[in-house]
C-alpha atoms as one frame of an Amber mdcrd trajectory, in Angstrom:
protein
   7.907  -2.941  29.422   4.703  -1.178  29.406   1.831  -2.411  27.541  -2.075
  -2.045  26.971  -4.019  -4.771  28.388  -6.966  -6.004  26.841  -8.742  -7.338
  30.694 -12.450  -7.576  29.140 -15.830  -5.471  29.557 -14.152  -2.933  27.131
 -11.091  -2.153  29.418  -7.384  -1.277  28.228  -5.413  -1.285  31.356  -1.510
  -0.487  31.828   0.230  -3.213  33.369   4.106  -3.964  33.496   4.393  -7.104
  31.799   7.634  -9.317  30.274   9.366  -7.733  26.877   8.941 -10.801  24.756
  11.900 -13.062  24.281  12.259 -13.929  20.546  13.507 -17.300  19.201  15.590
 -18.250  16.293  14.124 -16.223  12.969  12.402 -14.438  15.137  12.423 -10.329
  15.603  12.350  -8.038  18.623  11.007  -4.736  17.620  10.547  -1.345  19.296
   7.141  -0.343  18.587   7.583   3.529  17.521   3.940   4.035  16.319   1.010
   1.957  15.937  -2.272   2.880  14.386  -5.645   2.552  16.213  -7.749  -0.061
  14.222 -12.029  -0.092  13.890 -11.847  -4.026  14.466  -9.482  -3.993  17.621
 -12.102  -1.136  18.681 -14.912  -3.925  18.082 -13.026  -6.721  19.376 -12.404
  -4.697  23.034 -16.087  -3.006  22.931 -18.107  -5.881  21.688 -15.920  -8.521
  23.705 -15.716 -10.859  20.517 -12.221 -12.372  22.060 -11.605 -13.422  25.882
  -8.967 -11.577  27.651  -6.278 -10.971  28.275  -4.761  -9.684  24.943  -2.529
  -6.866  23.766  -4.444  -5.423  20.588  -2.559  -3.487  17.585  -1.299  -4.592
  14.377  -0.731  -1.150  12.741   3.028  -0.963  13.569   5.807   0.661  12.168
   8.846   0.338  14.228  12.694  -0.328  15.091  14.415  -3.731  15.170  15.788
  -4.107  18.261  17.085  -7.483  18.305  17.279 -10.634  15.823  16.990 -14.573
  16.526  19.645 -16.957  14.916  19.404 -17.144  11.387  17.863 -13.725  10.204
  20.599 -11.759   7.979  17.746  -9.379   6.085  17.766  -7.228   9.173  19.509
  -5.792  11.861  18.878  -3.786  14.871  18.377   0.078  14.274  16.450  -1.203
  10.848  13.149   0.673  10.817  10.184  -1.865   9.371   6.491  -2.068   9.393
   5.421  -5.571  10.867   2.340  -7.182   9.640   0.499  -9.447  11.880  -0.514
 -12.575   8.989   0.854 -13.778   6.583  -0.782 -16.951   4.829   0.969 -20.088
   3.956   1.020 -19.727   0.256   0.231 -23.389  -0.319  -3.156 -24.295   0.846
  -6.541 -24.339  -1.052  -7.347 -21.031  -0.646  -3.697 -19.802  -1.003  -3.990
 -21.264  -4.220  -6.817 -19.088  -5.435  -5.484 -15.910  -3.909  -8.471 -16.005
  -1.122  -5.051 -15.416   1.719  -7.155 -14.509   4.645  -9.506 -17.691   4.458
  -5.922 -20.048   5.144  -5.854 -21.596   8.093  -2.365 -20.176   8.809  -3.222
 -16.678   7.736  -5.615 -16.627  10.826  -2.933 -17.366  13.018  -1.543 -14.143
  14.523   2.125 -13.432  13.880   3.152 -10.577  15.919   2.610 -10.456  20.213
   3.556  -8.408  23.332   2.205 -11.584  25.555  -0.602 -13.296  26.412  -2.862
 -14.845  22.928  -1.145 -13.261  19.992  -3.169 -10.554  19.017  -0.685  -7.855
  17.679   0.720  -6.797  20.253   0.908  -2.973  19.273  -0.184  -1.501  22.206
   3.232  -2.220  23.342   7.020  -0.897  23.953   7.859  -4.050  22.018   6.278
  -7.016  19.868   7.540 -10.235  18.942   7.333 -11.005  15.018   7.626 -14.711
  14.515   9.661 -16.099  11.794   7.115 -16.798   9.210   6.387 -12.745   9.193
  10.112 -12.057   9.561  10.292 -13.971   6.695   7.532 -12.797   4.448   5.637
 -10.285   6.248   8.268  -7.329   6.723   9.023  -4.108   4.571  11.525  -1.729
   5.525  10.733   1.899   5.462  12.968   4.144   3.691  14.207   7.626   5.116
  12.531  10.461   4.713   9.140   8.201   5.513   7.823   9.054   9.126   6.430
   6.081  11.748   3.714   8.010  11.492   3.032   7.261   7.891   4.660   3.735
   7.462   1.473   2.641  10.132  -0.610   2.982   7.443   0.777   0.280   5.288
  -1.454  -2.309   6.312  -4.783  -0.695   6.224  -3.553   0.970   2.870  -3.623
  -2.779   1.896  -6.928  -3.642   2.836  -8.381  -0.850   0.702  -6.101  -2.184
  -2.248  -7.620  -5.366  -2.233 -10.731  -3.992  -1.317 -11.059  -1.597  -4.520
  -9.040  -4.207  -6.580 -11.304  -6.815  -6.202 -14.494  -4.088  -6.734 -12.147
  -4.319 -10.265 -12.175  -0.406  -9.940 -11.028   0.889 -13.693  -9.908   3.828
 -15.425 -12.966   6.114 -16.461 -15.214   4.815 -14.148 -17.548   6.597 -11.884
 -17.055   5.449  -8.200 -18.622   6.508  -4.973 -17.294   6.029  -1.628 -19.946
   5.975   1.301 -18.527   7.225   4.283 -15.151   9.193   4.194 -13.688   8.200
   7.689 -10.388   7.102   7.443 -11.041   3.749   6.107 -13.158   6.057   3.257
 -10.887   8.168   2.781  -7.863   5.676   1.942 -10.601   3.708  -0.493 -11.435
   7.294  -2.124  -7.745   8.023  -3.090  -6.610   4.284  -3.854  -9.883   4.103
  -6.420  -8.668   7.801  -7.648  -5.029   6.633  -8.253  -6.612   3.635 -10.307
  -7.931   6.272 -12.456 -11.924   6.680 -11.218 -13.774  10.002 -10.995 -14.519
   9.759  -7.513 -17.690  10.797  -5.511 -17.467  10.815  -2.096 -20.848  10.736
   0.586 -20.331  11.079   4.470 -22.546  13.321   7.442 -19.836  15.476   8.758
 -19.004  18.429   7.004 -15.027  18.056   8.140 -14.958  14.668   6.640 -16.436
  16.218   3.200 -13.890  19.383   3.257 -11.118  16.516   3.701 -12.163  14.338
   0.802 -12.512  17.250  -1.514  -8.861  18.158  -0.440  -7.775  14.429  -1.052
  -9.180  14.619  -4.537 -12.923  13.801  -4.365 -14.938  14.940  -7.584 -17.541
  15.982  -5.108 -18.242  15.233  -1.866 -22.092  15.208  -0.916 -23.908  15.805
   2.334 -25.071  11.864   2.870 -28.683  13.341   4.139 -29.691  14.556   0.745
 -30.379  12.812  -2.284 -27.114  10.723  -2.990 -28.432   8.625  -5.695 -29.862
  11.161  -7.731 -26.888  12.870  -8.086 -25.303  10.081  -9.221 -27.697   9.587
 -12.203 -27.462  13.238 -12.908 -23.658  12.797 -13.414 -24.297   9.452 -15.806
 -27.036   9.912 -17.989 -29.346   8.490 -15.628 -27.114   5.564 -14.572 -25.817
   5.683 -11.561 -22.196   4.851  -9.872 -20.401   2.591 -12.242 -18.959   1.130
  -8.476 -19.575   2.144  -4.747 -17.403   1.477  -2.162 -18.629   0.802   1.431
 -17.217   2.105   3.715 -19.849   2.919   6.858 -21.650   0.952   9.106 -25.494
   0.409   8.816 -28.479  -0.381   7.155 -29.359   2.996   5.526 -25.313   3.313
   4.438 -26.068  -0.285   2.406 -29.310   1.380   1.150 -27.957   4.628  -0.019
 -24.692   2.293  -1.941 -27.071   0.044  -3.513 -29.824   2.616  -4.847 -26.648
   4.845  -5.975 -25.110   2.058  -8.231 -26.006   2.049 -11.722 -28.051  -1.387
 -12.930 -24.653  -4.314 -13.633 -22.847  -2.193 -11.399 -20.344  -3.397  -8.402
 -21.093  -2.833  -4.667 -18.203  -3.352  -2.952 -19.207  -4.165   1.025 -16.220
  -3.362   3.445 -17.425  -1.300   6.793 -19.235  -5.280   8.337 -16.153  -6.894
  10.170 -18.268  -8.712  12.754 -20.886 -10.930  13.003 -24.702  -9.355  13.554
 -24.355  -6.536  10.897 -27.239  -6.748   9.200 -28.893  -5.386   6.379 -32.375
  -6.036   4.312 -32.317  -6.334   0.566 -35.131  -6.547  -1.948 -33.139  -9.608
  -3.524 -35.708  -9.752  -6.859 -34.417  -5.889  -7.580 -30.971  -7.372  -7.440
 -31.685  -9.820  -9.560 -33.486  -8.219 -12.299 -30.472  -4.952 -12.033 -27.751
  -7.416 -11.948 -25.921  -5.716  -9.271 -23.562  -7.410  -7.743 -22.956  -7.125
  -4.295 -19.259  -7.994  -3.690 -16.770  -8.182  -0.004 -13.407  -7.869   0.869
 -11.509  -8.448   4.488  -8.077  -8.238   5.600  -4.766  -7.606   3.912  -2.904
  -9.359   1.127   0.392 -10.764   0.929   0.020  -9.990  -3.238   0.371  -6.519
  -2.988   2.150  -5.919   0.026   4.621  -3.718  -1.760   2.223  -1.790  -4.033
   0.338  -0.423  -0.592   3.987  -0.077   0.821   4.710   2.248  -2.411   1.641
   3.908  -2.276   2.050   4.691   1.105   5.621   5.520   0.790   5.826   7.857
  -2.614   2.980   9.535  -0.599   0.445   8.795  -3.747  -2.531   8.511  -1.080
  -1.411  10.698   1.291  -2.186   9.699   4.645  -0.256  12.105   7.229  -3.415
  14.599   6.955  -5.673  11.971   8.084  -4.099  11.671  11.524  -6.115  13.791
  13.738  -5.194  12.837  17.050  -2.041  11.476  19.253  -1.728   9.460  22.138
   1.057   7.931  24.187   0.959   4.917  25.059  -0.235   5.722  28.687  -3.527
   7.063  26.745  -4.699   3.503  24.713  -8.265   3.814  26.340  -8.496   7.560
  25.845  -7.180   6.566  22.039 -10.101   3.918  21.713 -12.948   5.975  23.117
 -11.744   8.900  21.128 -12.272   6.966  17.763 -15.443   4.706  18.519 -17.819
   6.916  17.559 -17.940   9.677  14.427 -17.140  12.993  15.294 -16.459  16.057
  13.931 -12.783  16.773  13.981 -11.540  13.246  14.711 -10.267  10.703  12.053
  -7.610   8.437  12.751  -5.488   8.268  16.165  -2.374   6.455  16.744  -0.122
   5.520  19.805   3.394   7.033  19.940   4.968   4.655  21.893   8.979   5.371
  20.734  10.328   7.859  18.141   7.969   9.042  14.697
């Protein structure tokens, strides 16, 4: 099968390597579309793993083949595949903190080499402990397409659930990339009035025609706004959702005094960010984070995604095949106007 090779010094590279052989609860599954992720884009461009690796763990998919013992699926089932799934038993599985376990951290799904995804593949392997927890079928009428967005649809779930996000409040999103734009319309469906700050004029149309209150131009004066909207106040929450220093600044100085920043754009280590910590204090901010998926509300994001609640076909701006995984990469590194999300369409949508 064909695959995209993580080789190092920011490098994708098609090679012909083995279709994975699957053992007994294991799953074979025909990658039909997987979603280009920010962290596998900082993981190849920052070289935070050693190669080789095959990247991707936005898949939706077809089952192509079953190991001894599975009876929940069958080939020609199409299923999104997430890549962790914690044990359920440990210390931190115990207080719901699922991507500090040990075994959550151990990847589930491969094409080869160090488990990694495996995406950027015809096929991926799903090991048994995701085959047996970590699957959800997707039900006709649902594209590929839109099914690869369960599992970033989680991560903003748990992101804007544990910013406790409630009806009535006032919430701001800061930055409306994709990422953004899938916190803006989770925190909206949780019943927020929704503000919305970004650079690029596209991204602002967009998240005005997702729902956004407003959508402001991230140069100008954010924060007063804000306050003009609640008596002076400020965002009763702000979500995070772009890189930097003066993206941290504008989501702090925005949030009302007891409010909730909720930090989700810093995946790796080195983002930084300076903080007058005796403001914080005094305001009783708090600054809270979130990372990764959870097993909890697997099939809430699966519903949302699904009943097309946060609608996420629109935010697909460009497609490659498979051939294309460095073109996809470099295409989505940096902000630009007219480009959101890409995905691979490796089989059928």
């Amino acid at each position: 099968m064909l695959a995209a090779v993580y080789r190092g010094d920011g490098r994708l590279v098609i090679e012909d390597v083995p279709v994975p052989k699957i053992g007994p609860g294991e799953m074979l599954v025909a990658v039909d579309v997987c979603g280009v992720c920010p962290t596998d884009i900082k993981k190849i461009q920052k070289g935070l793993v050693p190669p080789p690796r095959i990247f991707g763990h936005e898949i939706a998919g077809t089952v192509s083949e079953v190991g001894a013992g599975v009876t929940a699926y069958r080939p020609g089932d199409r299923v999104v595949v997430h890549h962790h799934v914690p044990c359920g038993t440990c210390f931190y599985c115990a207080r719901q903190a699922y991507a500090q376990c040990a075994h959550y951290k151990r990847n589930g799904t491969t094409a080869g080499f160090e488990p990694s995804g495996g995406g950027f593949a015809e096929y991926v392997r799903a090991m048994d402990w995701i085959v047996a927890r970590g699957v959800v079928r997707i039900p006709d009428g649902v594209t590929s397409e839109e099914a690869s967005f369960v599992e970033p649809v989680n991560t903003c779930l748990k992101a804007a659930e544990a910013a406790h996000v409630a009806p009535g409040e006032t919430v701001l999103v800061v930055g409306q990339g994709p990422i953004g734009l899938l916190l803006m319309q989770i925190a909206k469906v949780m019943g927020g009035r929704v503000l919305a700050s970004d650079t690029l004029p596209d991204r602002l149309a967009m998240s005005r025609s997702l729902g956004a209150v407003e959508a402001l131009d991230a140069r100008g004066d954010v924060p007063a706004r804000l306050r003009d909207l609640t008596e002076g106040r400020g965002a009763d929450c702000t979500l995070l959702a772009a890189p930097g220093e003066a993206a941290f600044a504008q989501a702090l100085a925005a949030t009302r005094p007891a409010g909730r920043v909720m930090v989700f754009s810093a995946t790796s280590r080195g983002e930084t960010a300076q903080v007058d910590l005796g403001l914080l204090c005094t305001s009783e901010r708090q600054i809270l984070t979130a990372y990764s998926s959870s097993i909890d509300l697997q099939e809430r994001a699966a519903e949302l995604v699904f009943s097309r609640r946060v609608r996420v076909a629109e935010l697909i701006t460009h497609r490659f095949a498979l051939a294309e995984a460095q073109s996809a990469i470099d295409q989505v590194s940096r902000p630009s106007p007219g480009t959101l999300k890409a995905v691979l369409e490796i089989g059928r949508r």
